[in-house]
PQR file of N, CA, C, O and H, with PARSE charges and radii, in Angstrom:
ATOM      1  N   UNK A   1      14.791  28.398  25.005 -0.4000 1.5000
ATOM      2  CA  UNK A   1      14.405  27.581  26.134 -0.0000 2.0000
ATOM      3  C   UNK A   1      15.382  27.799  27.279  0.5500 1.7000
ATOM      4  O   UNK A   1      16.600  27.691  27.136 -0.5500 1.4000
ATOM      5  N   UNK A   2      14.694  28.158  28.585 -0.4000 1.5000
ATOM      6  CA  UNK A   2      15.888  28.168  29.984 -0.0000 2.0000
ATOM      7  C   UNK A   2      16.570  26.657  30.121  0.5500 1.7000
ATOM      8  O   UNK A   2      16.060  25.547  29.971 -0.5500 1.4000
ATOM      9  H   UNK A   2      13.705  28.246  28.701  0.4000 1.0000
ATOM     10  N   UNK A   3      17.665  26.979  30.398 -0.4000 1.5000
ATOM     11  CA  UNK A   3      18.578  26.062  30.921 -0.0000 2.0000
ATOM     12  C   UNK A   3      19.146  25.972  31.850  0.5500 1.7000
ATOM     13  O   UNK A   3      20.214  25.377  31.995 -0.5500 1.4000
ATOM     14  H   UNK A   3      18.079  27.881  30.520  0.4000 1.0000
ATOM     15  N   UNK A   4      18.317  26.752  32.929 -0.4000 1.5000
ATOM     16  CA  UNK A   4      18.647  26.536  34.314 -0.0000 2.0000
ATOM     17  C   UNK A   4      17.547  25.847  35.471  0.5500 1.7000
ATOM     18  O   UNK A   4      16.418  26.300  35.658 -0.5500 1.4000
ATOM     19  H   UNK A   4      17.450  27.235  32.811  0.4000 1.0000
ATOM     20  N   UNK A   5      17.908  25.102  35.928 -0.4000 1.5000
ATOM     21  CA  UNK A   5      17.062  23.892  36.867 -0.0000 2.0000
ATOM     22  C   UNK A   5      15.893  24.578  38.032  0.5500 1.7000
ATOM     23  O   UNK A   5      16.320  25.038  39.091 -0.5500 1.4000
ATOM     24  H   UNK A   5      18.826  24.734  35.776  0.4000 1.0000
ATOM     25  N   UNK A   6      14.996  24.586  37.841 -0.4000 1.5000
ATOM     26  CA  UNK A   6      13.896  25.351  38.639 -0.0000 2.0000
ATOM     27  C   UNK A   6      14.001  24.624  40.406  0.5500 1.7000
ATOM     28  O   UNK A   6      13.594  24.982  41.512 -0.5500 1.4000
ATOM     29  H   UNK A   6      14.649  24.213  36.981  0.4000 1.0000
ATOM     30  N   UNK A   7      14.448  23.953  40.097 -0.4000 1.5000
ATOM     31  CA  UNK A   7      14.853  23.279  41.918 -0.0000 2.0000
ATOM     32  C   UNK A   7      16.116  23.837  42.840  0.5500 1.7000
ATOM     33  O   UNK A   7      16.036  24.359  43.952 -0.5500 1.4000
ATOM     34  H   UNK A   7      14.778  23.662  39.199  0.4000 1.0000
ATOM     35  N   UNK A   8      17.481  23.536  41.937 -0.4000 1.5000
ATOM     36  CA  UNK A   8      18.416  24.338  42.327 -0.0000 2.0000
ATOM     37  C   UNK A   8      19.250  25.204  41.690  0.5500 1.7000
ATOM     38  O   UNK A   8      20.368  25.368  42.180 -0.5500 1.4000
ATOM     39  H   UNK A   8      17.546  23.113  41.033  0.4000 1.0000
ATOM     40  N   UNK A   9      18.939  25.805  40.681 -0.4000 1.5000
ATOM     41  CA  UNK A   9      19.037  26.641  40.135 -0.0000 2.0000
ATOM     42  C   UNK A   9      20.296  26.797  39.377  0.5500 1.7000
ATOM     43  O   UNK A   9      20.579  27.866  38.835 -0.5500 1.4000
ATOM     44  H   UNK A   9      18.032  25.671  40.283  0.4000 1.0000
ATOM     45  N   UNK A  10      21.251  25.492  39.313 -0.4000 1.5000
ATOM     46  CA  UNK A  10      22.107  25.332  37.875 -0.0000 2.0000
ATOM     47  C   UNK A  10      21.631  25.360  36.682  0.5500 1.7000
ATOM     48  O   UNK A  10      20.629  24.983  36.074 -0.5500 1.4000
ATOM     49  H   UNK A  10      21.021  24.623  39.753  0.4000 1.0000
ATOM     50  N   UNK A  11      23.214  26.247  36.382 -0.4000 1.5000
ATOM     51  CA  UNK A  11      22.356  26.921  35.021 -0.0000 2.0000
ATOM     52  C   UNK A  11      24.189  26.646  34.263  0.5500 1.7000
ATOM     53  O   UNK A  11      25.075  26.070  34.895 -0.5500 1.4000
ATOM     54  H   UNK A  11      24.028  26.553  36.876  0.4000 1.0000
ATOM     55  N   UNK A  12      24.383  27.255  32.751 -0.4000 1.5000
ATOM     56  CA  UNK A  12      25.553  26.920  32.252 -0.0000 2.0000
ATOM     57  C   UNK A  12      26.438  27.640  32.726  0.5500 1.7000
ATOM     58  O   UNK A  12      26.295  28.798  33.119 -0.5500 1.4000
ATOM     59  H   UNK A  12      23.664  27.723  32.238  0.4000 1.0000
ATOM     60  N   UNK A  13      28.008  26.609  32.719 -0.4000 1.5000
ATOM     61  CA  UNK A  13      29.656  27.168  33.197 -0.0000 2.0000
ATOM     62  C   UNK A  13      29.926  27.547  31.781  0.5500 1.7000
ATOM     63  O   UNK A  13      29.364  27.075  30.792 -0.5500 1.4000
ATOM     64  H   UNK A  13      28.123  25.668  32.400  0.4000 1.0000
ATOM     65  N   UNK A  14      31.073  28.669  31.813 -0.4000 1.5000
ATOM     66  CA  UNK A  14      32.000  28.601  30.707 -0.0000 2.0000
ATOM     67  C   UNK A  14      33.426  28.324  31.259  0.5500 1.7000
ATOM     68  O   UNK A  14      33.734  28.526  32.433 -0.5500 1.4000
ATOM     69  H   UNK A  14      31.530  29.052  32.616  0.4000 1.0000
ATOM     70  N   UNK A  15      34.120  27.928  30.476 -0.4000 1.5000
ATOM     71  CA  UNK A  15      35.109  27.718  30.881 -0.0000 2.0000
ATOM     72  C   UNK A  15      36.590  27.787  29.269  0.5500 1.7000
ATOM     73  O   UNK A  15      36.475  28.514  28.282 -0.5500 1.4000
ATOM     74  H   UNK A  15      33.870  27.764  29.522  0.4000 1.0000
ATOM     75  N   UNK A  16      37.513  27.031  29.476 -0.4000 1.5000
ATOM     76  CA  UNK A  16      38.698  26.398  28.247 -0.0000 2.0000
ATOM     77  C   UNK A  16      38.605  25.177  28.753  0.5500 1.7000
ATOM     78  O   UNK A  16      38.599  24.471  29.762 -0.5500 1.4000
ATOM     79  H   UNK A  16      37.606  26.441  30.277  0.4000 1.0000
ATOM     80  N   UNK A  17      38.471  25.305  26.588 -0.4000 1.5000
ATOM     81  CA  UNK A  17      38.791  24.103  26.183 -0.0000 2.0000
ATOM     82  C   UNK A  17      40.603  23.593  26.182  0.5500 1.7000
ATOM     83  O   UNK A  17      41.322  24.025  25.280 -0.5500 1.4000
ATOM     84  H   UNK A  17      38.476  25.879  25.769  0.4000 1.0000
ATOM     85  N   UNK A  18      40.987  22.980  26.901 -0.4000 1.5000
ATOM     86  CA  UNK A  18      42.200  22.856  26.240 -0.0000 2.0000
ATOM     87  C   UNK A  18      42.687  21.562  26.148  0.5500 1.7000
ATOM     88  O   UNK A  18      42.403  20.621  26.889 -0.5500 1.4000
ATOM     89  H   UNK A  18      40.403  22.629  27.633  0.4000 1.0000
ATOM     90  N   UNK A  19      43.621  21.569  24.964 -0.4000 1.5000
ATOM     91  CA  UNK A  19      44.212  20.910  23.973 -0.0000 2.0000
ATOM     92  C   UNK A  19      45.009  19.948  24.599  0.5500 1.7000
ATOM     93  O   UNK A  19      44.869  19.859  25.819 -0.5500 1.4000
ATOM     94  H   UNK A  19      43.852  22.333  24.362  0.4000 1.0000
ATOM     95  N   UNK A  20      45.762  19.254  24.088 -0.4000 1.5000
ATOM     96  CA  UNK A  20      46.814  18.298  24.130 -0.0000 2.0000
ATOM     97  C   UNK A  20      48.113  19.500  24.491  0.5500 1.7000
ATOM     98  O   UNK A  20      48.706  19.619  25.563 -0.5500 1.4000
ATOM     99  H   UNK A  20      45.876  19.326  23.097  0.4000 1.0000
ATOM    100  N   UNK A  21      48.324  20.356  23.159 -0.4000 1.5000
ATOM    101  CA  UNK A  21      49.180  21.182  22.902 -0.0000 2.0000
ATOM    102  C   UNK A  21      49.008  22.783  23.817  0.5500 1.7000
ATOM    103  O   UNK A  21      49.711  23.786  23.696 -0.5500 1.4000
ATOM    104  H   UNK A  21      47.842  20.260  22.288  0.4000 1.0000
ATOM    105  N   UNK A  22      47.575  22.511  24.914 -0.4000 1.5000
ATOM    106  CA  UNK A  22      47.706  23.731  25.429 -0.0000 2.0000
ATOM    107  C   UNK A  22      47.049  24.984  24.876  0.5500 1.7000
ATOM    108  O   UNK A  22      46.940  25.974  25.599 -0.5500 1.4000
ATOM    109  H   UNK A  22      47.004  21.696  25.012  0.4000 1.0000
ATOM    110  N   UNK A  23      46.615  24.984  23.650 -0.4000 1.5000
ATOM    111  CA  UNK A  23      45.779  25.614  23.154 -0.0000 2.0000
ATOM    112  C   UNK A  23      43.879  25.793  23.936  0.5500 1.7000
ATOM    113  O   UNK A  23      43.004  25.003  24.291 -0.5500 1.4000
ATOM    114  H   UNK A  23      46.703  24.180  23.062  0.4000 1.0000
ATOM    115  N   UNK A  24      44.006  26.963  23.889 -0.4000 1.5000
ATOM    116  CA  UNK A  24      42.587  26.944  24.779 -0.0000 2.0000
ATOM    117  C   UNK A  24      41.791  27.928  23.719  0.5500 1.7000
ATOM    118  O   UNK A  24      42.148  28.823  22.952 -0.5500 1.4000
ATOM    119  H   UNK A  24      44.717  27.605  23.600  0.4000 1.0000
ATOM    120  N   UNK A  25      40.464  27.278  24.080 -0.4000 1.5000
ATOM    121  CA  UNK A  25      39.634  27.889  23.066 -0.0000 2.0000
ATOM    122  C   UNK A  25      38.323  27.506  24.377  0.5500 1.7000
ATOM    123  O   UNK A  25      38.216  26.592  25.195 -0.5500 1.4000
ATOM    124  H   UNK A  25      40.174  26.551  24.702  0.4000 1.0000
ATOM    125  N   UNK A  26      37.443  28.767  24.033 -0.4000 1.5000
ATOM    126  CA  UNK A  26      36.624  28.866  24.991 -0.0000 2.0000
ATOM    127  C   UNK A  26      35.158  27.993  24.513  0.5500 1.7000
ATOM    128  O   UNK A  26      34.836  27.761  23.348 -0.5500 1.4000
ATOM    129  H   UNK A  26      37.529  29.509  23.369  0.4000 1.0000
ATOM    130  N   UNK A  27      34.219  27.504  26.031 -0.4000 1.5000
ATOM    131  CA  UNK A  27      33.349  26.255  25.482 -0.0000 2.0000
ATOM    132  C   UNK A  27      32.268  26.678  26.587  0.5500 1.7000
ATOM    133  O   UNK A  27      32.403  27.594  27.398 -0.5500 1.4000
ATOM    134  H   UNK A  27      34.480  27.693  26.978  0.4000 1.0000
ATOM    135  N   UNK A  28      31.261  25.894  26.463 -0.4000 1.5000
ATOM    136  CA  UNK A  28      30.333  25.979  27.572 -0.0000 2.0000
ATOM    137  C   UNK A  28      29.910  24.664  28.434  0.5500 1.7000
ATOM    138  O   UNK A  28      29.881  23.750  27.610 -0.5500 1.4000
ATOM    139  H   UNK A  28      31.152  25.150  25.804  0.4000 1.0000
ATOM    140  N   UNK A  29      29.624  24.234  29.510 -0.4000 1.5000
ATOM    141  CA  UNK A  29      29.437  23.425  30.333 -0.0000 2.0000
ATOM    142  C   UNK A  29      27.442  23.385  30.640  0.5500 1.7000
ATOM    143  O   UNK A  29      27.058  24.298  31.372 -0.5500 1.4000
ATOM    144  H   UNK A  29      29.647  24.977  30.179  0.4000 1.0000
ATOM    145  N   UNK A  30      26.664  22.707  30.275 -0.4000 1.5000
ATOM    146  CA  UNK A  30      25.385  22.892  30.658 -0.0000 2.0000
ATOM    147  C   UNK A  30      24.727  21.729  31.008  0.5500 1.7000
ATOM    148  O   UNK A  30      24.713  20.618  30.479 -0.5500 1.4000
ATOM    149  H   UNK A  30      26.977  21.966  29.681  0.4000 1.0000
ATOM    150  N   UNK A  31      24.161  22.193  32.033 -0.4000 1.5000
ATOM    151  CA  UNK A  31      23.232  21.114  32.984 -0.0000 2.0000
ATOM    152  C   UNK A  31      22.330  19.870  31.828  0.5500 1.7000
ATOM    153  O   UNK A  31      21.630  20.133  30.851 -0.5500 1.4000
ATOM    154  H   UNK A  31      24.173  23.096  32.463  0.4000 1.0000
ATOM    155  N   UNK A  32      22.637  18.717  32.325 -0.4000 1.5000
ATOM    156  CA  UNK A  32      21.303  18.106  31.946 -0.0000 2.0000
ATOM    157  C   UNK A  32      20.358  18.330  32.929  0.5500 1.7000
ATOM    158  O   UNK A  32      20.325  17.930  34.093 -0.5500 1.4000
ATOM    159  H   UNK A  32      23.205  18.504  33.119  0.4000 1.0000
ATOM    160  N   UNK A  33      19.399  19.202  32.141 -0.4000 1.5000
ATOM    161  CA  UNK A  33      17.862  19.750  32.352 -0.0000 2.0000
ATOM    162  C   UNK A  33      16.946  18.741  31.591  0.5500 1.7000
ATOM    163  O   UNK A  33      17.154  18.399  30.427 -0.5500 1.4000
ATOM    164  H   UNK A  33      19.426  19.526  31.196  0.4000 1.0000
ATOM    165  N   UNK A  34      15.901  18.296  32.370 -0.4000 1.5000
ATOM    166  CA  UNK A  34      14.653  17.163  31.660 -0.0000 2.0000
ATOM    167  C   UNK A  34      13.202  17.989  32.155  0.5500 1.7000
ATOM    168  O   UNK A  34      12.972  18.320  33.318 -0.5500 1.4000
ATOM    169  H   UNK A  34      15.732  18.574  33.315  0.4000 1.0000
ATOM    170  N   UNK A  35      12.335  18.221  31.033 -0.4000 1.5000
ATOM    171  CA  UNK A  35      10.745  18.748  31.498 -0.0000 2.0000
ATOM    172  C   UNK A  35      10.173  17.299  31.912  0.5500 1.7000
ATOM    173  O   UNK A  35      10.175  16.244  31.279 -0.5500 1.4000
ATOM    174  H   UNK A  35      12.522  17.952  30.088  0.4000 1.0000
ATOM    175  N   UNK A  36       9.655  17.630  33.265 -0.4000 1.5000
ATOM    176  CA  UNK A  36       9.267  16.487  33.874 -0.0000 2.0000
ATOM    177  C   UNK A  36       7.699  16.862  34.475  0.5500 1.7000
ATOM    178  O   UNK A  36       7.465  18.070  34.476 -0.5500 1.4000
ATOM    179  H   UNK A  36       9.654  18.487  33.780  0.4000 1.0000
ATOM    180  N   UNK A  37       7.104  16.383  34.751 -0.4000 1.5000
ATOM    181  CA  UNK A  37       6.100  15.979  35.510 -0.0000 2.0000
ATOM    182  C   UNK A  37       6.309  16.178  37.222  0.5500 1.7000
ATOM    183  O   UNK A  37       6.892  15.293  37.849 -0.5500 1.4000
ATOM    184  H   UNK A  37       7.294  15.401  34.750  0.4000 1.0000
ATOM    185  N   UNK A  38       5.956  17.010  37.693 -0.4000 1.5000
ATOM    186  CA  UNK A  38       6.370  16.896  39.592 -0.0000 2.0000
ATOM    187  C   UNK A  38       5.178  16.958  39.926  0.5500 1.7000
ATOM    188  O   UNK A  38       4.315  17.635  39.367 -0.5500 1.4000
ATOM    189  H   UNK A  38       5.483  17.729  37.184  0.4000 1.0000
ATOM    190  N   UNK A  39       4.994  16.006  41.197 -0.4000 1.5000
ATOM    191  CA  UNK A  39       4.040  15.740  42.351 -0.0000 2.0000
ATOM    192  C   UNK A  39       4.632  17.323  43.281  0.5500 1.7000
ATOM    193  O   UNK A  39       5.658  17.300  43.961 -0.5500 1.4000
ATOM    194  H   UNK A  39       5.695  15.457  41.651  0.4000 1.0000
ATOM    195  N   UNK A  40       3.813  18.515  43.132 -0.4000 1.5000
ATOM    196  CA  UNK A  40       3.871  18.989  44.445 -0.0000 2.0000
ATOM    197  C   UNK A  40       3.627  18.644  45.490  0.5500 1.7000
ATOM    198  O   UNK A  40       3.151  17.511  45.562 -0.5500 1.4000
ATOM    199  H   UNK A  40       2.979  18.534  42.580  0.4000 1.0000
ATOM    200  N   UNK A  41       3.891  19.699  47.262 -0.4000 1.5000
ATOM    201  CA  UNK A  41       3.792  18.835  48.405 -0.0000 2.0000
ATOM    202  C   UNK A  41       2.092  19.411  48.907  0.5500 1.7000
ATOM    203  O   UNK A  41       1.515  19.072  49.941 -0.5500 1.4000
ATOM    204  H   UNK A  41       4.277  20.619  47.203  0.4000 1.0000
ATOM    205  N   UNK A  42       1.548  20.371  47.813 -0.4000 1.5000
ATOM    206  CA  UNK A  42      -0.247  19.835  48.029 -0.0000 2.0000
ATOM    207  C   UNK A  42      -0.595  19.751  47.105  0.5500 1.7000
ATOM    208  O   UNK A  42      -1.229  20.596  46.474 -0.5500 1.4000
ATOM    209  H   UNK A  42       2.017  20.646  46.973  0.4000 1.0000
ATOM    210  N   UNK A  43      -0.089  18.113  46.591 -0.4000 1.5000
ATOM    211  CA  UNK A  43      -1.427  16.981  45.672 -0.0000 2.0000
ATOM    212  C   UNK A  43      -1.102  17.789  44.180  0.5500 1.7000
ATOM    213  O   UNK A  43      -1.311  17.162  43.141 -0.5500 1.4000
ATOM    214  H   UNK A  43       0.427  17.426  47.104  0.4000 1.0000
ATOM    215  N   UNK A  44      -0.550  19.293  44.112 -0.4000 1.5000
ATOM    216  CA  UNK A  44      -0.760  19.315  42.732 -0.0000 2.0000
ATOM    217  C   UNK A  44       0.107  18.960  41.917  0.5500 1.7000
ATOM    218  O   UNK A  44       1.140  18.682  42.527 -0.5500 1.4000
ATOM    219  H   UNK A  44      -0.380  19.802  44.956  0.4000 1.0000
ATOM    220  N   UNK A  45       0.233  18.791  40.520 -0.4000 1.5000
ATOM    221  CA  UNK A  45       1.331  18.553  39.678 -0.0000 2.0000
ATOM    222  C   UNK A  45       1.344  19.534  38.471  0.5500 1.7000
ATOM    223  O   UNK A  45       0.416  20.126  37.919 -0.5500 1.4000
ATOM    224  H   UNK A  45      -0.606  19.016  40.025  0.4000 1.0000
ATOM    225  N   UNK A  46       2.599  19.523  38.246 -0.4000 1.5000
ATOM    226  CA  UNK A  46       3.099  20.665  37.182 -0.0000 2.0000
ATOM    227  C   UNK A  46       4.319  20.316  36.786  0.5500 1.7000
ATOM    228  O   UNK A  46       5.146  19.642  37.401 -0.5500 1.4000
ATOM    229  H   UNK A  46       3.353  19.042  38.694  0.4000 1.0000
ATOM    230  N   UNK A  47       4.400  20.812  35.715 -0.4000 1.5000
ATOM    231  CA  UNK A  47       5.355  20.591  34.932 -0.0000 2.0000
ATOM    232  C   UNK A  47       6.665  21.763  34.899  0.5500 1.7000
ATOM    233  O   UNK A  47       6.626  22.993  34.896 -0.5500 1.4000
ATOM    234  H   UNK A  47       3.728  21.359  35.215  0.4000 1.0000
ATOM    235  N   UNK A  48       7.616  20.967  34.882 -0.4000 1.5000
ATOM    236  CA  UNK A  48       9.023  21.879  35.877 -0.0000 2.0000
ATOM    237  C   UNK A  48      10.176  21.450  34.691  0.5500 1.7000
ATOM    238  O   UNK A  48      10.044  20.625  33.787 -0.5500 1.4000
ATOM    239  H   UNK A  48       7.648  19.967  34.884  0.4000 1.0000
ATOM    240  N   UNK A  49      11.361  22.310  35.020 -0.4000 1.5000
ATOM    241  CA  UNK A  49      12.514  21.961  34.042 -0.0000 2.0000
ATOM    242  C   UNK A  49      13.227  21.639  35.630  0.5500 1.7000
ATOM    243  O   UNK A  49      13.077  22.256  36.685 -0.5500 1.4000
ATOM    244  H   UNK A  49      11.469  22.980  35.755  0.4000 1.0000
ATOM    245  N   UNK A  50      14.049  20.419  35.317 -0.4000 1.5000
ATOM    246  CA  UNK A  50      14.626  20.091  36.491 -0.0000 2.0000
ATOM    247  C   UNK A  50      15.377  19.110  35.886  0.5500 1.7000
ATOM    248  O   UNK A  50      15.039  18.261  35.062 -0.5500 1.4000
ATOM    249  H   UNK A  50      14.171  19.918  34.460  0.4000 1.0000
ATOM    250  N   UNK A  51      16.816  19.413  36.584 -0.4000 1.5000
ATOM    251  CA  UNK A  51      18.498  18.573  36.476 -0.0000 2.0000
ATOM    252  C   UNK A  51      18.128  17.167  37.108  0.5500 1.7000
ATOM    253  O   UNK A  51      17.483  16.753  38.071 -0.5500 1.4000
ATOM    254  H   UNK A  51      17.091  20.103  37.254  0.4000 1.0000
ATOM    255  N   UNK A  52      19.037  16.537  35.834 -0.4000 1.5000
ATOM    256  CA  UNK A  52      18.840  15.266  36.495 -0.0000 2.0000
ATOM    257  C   UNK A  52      19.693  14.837  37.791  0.5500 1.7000
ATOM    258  O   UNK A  52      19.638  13.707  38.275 -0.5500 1.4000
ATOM    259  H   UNK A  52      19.561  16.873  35.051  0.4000 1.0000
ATOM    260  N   UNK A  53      20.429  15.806  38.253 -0.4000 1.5000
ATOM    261  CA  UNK A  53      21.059  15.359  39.468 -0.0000 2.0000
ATOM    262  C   UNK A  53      20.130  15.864  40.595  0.5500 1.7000
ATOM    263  O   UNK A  53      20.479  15.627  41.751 -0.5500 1.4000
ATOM    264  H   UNK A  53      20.474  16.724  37.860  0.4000 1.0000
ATOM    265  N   UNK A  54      19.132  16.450  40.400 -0.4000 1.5000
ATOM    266  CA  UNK A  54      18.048  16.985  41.987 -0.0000 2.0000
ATOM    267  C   UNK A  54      17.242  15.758  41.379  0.5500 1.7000
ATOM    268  O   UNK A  54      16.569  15.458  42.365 -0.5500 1.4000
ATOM    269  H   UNK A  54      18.848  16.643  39.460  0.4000 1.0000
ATOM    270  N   UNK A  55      16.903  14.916  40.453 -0.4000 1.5000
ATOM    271  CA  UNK A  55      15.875  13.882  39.915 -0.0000 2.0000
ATOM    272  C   UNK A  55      16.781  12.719  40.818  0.5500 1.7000
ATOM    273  O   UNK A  55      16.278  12.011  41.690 -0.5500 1.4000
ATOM    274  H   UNK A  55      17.450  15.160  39.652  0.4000 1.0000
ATOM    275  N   UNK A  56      17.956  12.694  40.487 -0.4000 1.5000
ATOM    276  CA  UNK A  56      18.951  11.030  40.921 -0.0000 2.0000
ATOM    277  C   UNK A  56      18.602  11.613  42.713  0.5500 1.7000
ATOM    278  O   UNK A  56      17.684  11.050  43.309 -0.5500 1.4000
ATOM    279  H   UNK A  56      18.365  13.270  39.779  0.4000 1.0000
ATOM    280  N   UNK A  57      19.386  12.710  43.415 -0.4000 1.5000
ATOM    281  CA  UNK A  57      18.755  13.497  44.566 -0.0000 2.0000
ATOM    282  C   UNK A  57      17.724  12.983  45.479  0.5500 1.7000
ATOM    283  O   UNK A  57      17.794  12.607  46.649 -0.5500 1.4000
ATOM    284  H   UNK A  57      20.132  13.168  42.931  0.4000 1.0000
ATOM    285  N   UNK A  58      16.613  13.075  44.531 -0.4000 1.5000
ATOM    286  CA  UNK A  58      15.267  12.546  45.289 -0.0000 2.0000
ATOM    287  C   UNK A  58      14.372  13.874  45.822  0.5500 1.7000
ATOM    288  O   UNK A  58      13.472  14.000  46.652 -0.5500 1.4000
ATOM    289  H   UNK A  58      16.556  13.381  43.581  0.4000 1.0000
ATOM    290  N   UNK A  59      15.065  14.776  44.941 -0.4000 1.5000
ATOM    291  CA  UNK A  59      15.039  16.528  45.615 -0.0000 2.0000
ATOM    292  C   UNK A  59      13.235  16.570  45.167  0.5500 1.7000
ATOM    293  O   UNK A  59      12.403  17.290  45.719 -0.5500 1.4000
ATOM    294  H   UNK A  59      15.796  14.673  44.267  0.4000 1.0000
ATOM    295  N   UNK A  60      13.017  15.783  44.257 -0.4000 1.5000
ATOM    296  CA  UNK A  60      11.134  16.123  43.425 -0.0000 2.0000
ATOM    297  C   UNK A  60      11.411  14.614  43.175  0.5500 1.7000
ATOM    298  O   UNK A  60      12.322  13.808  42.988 -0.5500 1.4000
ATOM    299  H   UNK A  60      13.693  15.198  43.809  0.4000 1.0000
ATOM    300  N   UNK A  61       9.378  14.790  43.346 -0.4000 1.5000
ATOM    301  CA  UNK A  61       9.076  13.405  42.792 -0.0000 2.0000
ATOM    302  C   UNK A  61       8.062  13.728  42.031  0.5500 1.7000
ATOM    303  O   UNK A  61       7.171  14.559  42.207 -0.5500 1.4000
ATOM    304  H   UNK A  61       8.638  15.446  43.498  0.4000 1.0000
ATOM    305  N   UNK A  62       8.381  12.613  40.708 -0.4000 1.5000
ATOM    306  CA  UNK A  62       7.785  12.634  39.887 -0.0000 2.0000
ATOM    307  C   UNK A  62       5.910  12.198  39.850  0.5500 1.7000
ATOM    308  O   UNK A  62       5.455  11.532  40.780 -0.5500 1.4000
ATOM    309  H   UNK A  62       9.105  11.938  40.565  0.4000 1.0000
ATOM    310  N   UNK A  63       5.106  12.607  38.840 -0.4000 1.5000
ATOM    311  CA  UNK A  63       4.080  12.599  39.176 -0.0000 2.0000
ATOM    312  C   UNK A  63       3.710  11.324  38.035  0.5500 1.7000
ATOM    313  O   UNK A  63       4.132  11.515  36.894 -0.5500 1.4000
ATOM    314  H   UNK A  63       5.476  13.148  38.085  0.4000 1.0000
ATOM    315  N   UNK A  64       3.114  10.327  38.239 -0.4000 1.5000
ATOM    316  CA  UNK A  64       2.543   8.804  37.045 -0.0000 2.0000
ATOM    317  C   UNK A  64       1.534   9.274  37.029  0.5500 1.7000
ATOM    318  O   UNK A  64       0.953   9.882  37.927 -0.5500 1.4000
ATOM    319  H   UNK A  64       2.772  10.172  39.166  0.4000 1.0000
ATOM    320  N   UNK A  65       1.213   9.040  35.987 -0.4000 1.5000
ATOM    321  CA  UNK A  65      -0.119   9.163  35.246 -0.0000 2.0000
ATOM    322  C   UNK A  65      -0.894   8.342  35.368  0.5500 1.7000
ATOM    323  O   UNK A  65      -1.973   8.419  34.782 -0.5500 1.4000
ATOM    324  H   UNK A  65       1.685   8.546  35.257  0.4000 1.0000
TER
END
């Protein structure tokens, strides 16, 4: 499954993990992505993978059933 946001297009960081002691061990950073429901801007709706920070945004609106 993609894990990058079809609105703005975050997708996963890598980065270190590190320790108390400084020890780094490598990790990944990934978007909360939600399959949602979107109202396009003509009338249609479809179903999109989209971050919940373009959802909090106001970047898409969701489509009610």
């Amino acid at each position: 499954m993609s894990k990058i946001c079809e609105i703005c297009g975050r997708g996963p960081h890598s980065g270190h993990k590190v320790s108390h002691s400084g020890k780094r061990a490598g990790r990944w950073w990934y978007p909360n992505i939600q399959r949602v429901r979107v109202k396009l801007p003509n009338g249609q709706v479809k179903r999109m993978k989209v971050c919940t920070r373009c959802l909090k945004a106001g970047k898409v609106q969701k489509a009610v059933r």
